[in-house]
N, CA, C and O atoms as CSV, one atom per row, in Angstrom:
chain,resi,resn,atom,element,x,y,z
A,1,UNK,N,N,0.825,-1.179,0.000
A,1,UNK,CA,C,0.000,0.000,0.000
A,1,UNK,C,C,0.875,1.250,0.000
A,1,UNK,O,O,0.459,2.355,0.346
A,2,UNK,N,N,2.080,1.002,-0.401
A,2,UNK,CA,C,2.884,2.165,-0.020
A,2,UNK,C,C,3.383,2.705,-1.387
A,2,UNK,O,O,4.398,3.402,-1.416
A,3,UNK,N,N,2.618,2.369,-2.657
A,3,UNK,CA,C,2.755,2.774,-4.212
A,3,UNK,C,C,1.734,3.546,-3.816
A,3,UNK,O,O,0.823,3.272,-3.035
A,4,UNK,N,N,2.075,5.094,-4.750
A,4,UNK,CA,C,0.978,5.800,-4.755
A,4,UNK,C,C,-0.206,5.637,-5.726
A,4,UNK,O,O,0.128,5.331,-6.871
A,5,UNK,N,N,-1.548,5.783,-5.490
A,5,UNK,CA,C,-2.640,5.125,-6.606
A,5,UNK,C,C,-3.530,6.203,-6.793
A,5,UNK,O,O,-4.629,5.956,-7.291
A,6,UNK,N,N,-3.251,7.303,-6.493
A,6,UNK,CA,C,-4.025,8.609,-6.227
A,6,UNK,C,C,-3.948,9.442,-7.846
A,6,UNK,O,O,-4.850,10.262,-8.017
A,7,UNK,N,N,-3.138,9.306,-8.779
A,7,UNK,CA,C,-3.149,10.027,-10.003
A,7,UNK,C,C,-2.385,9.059,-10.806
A,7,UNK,O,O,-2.313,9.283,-12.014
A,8,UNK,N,N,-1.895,8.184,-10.401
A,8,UNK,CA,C,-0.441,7.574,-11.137
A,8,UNK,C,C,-1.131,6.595,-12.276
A,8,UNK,O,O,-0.310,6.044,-13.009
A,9,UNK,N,N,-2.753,6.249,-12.571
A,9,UNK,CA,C,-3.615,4.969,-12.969
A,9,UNK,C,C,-3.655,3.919,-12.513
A,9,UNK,O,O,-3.858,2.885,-13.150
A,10,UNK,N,N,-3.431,4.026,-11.099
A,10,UNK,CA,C,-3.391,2.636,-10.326
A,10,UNK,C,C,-4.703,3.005,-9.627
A,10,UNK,O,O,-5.125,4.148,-9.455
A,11,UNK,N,N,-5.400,1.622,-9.173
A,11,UNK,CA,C,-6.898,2.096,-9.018
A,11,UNK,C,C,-6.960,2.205,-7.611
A,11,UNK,O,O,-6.045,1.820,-6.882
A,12,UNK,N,N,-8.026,2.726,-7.196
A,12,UNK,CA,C,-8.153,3.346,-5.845
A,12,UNK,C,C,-8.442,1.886,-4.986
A,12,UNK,O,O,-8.697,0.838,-5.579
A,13,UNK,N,N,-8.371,1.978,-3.700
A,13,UNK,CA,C,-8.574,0.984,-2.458
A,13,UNK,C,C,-10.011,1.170,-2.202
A,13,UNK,O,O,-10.549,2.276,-2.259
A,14,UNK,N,N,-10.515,0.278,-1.971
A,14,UNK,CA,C,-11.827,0.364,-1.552
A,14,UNK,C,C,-11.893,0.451,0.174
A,14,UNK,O,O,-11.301,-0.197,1.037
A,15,UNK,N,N,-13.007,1.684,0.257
A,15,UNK,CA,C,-13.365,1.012,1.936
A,15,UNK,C,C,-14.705,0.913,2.651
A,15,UNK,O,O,-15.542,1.812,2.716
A,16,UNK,N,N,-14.799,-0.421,3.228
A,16,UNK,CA,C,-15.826,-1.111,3.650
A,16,UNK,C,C,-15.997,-0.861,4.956
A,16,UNK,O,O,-14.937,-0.584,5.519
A,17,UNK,N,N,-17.355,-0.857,5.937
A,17,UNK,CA,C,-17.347,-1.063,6.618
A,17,UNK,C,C,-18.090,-2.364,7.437
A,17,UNK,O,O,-18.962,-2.875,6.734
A,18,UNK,N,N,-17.989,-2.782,8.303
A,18,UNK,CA,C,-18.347,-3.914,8.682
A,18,UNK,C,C,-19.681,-4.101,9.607
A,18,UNK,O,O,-19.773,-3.629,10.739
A,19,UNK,N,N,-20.651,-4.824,8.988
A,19,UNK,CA,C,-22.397,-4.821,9.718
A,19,UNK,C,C,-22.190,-6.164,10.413
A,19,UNK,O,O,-21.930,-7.284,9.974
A,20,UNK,N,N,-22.372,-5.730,11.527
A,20,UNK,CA,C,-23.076,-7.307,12.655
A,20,UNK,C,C,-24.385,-7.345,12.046
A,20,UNK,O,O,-24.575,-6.227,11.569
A,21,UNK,N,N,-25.381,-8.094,11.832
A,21,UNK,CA,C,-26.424,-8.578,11.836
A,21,UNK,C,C,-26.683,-9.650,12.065
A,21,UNK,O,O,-26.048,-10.350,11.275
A,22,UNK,N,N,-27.642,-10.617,13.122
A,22,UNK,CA,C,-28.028,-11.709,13.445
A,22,UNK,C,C,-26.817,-12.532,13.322
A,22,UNK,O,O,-26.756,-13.513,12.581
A,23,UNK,N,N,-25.703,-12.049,14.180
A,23,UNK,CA,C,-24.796,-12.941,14.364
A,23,UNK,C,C,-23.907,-12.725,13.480
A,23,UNK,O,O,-22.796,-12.534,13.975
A,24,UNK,N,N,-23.971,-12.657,11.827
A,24,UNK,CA,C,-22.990,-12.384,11.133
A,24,UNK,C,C,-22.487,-11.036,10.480
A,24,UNK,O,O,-23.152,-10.003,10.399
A,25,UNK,N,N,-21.238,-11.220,10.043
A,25,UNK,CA,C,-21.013,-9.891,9.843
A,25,UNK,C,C,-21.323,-9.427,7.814
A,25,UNK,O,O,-21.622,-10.134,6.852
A,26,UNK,N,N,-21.131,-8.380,7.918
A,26,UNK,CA,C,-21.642,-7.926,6.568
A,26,UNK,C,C,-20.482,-7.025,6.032
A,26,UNK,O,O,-20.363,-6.007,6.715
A,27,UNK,N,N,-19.711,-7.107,5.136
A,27,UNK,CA,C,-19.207,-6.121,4.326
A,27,UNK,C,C,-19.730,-5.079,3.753
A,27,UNK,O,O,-20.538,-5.397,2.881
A,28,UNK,N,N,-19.560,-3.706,3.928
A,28,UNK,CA,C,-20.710,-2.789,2.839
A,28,UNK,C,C,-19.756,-1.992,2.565
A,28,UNK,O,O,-19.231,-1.337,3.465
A,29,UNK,N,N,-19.237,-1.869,0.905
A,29,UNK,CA,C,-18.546,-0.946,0.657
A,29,UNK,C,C,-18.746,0.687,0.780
A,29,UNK,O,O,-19.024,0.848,-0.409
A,30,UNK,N,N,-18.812,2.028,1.334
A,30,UNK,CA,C,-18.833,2.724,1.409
A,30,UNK,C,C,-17.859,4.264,0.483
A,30,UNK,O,O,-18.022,5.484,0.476
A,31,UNK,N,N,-17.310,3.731,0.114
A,31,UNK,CA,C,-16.206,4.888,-0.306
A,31,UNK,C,C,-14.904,4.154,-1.062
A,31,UNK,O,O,-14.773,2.970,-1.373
A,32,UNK,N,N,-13.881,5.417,-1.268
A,32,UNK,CA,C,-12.878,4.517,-1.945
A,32,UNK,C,C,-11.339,5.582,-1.054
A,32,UNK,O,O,-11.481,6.505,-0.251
A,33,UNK,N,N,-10.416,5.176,-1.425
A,33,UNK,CA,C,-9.088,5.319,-0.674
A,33,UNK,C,C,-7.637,5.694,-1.591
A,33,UNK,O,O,-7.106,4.948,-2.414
A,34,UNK,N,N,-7.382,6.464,-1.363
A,34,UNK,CA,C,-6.326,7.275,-2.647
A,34,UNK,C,C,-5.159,6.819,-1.556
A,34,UNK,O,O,-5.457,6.656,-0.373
A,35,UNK,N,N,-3.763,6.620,-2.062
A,35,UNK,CA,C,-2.936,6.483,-1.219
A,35,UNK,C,C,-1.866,7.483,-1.931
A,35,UNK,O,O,-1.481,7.155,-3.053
A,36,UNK,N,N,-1.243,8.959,-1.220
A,36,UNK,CA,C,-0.643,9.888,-1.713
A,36,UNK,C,C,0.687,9.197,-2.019
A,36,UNK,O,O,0.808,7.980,-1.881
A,37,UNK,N,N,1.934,10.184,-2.542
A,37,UNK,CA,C,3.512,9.504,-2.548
A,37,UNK,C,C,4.223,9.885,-1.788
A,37,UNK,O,O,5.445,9.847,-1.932
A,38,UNK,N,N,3.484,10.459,-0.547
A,38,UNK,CA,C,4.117,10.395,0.608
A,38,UNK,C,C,3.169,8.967,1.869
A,38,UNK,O,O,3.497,8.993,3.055
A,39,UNK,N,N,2.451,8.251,1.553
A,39,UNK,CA,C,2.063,7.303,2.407
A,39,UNK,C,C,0.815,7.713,2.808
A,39,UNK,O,O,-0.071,6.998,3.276
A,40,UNK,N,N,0.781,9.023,2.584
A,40,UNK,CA,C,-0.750,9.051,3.090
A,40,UNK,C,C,-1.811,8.414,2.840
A,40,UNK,O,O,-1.780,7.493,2.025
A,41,UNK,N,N,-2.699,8.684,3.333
A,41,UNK,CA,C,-4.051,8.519,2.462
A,41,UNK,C,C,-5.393,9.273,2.871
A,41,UNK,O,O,-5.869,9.686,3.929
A,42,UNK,N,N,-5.871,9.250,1.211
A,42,UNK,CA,C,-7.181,10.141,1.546
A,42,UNK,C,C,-8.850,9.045,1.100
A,42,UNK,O,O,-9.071,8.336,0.118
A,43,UNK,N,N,-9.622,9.325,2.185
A,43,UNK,CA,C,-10.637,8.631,2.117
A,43,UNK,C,C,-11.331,9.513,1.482
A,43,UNK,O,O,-11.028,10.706,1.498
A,44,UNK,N,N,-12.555,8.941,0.713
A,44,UNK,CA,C,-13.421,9.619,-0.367
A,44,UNK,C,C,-14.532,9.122,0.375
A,44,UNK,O,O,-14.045,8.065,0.776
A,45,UNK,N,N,-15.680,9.158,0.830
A,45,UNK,CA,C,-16.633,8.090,1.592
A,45,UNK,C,C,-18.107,8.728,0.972
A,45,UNK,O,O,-18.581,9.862,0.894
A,46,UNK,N,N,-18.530,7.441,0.602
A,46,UNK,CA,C,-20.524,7.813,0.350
A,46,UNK,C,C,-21.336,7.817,0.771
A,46,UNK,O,O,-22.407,8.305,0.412
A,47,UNK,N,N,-20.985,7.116,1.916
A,47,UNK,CA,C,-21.666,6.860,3.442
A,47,UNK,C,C,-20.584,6.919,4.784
A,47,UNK,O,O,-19.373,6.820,4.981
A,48,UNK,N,N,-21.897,7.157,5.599
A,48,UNK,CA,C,-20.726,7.398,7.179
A,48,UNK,C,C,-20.881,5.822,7.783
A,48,UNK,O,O,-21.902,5.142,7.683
A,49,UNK,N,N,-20.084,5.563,8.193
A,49,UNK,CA,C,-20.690,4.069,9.038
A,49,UNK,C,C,-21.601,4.391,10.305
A,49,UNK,O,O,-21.100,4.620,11.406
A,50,UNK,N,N,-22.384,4.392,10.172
A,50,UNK,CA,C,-23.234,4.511,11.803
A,50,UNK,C,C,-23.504,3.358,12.301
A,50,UNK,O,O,-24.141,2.553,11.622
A,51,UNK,N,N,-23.031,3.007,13.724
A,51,UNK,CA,C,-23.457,2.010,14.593
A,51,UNK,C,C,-22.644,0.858,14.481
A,51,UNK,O,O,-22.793,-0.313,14.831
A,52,UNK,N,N,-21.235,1.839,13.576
A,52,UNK,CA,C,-19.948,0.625,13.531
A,52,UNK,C,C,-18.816,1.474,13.842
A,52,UNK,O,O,-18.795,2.587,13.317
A,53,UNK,N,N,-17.929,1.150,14.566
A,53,UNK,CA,C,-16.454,1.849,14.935
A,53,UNK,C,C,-15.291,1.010,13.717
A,53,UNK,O,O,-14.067,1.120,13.784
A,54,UNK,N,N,-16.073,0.161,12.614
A,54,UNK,CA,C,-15.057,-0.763,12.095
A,54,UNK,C,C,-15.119,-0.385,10.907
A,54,UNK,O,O,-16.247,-0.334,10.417
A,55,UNK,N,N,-13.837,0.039,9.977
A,55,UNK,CA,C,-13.396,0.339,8.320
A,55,UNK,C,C,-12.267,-0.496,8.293
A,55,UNK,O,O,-11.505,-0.822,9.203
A,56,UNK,N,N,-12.285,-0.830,6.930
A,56,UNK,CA,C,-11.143,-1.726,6.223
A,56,UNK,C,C,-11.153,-0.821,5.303
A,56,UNK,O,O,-12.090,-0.198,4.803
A,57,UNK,N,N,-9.703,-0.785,5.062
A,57,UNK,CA,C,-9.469,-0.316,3.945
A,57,UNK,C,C,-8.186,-1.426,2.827
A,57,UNK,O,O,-7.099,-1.939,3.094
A,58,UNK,N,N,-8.876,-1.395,1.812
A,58,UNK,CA,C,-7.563,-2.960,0.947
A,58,UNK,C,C,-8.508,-2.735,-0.347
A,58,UNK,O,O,-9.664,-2.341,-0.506
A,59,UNK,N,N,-7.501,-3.156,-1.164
A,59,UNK,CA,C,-8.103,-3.922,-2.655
A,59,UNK,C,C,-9.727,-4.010,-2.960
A,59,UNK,O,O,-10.304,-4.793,-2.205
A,60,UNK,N,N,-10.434,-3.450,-3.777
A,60,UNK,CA,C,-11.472,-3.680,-4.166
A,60,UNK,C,C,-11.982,-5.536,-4.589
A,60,UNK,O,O,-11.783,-6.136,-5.645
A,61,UNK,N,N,-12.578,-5.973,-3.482
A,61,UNK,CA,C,-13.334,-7.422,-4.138
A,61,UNK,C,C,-14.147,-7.724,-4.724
A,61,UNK,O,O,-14.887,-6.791,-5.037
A,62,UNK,N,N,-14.599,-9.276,-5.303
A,62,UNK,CA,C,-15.826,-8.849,-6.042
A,62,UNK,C,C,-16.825,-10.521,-5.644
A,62,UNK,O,O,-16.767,-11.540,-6.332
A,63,UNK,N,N,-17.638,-10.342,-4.402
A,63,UNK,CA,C,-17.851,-11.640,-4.382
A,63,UNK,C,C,-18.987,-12.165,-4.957
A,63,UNK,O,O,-19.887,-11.472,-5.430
A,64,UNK,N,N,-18.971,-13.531,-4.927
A,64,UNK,CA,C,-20.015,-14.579,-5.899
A,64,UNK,C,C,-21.565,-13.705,-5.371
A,64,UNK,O,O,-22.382,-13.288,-6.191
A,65,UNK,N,N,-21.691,-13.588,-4.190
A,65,UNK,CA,C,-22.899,-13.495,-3.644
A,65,UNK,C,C,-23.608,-11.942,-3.991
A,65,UNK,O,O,-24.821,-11.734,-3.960
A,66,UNK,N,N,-22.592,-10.950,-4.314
A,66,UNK,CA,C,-22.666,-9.589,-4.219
A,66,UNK,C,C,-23.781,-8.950,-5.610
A,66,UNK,O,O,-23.750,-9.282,-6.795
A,67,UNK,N,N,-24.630,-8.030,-4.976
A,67,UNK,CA,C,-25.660,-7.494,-5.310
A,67,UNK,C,C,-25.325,-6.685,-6.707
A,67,UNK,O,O,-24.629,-5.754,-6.300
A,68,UNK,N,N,-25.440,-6.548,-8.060
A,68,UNK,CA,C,-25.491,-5.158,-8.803
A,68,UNK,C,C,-25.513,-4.198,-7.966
A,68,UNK,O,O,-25.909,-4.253,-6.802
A,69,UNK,N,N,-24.797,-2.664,-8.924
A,69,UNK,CA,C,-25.157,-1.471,-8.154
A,69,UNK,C,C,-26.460,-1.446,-8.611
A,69,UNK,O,O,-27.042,-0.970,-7.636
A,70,UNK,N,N,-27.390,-1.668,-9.545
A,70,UNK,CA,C,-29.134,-1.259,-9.708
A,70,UNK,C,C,-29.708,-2.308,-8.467
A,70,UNK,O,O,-30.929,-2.463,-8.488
A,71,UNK,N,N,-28.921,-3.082,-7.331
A,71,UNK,CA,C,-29.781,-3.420,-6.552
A,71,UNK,C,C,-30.796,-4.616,-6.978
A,71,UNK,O,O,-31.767,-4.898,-6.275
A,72,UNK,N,N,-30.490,-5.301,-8.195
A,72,UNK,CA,C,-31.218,-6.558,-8.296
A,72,UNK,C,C,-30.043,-7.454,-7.565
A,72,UNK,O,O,-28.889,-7.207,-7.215
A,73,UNK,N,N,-31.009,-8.770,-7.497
A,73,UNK,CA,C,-30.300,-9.880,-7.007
A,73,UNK,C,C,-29.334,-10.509,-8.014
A,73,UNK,O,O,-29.928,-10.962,-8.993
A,74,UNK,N,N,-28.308,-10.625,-8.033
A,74,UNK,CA,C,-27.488,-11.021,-8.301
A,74,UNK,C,C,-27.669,-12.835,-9.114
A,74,UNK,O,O,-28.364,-13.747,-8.666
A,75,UNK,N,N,-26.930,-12.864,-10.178
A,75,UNK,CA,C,-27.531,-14.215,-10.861
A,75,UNK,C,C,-26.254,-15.143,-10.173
A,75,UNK,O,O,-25.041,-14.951,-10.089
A,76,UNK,N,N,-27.249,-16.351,-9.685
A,76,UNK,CA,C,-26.473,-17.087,-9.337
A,76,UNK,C,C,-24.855,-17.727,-10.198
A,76,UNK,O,O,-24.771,-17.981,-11.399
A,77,UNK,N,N,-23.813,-17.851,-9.247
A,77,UNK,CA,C,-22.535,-18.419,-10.002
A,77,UNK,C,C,-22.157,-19.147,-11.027
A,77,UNK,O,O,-21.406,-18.950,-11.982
A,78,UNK,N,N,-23.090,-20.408,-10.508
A,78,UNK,CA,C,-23.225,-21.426,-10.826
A,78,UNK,C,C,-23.520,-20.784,-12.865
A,78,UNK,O,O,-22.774,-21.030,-13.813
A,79,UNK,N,N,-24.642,-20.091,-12.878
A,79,UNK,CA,C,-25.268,-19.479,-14.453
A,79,UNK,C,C,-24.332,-19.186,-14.493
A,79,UNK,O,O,-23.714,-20.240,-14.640
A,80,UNK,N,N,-23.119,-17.805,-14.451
A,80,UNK,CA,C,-22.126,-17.430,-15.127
A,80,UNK,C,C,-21.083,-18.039,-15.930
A,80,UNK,O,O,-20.533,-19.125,-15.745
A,81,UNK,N,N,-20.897,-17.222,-16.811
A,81,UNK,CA,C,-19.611,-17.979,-18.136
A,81,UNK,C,C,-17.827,-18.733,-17.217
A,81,UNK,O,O,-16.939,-19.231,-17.908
């Protein structure tokens, strides 16, 4: 994390924050993460986390289970190429 990704075309860090619900936890991406060429970094955020003290910040993922941004359900894995 110590390459800068803030102008250079290296892509930004994603950051998530983390939902307890009924026991398990939830990833929800919120924002994204510039890392300057001095080490810094600057958070960009689209949401605030409320009712979590917990952010990750790392690599953008992309999992099997995960929703479109239009918010439909997601086609199962198994269908994909």
């Amino acid at each position: 994390m110590n390459e800068p990704n803030g102008g250079g075309g290296k892509k930004p860090l994603a950051v998530y924050t983390i939902v307890e619900r009924a026991g398990k936890q939830y990833w929800v991406k919120i924002g994204a993460a510039f890392t300057n060429r001095d080490g810094s970094i600057n958070l960009h955020l689209d949401a605030l986390p409320v009712g979590s003290n917990r952010l990750q910040v790392r690599e953008q993922r992309v999992w099997d289970d995960a929703r479109p941004a239009n918010g439909a359900a997601a086609e199962p894995a198994e269908a994909r190429p």
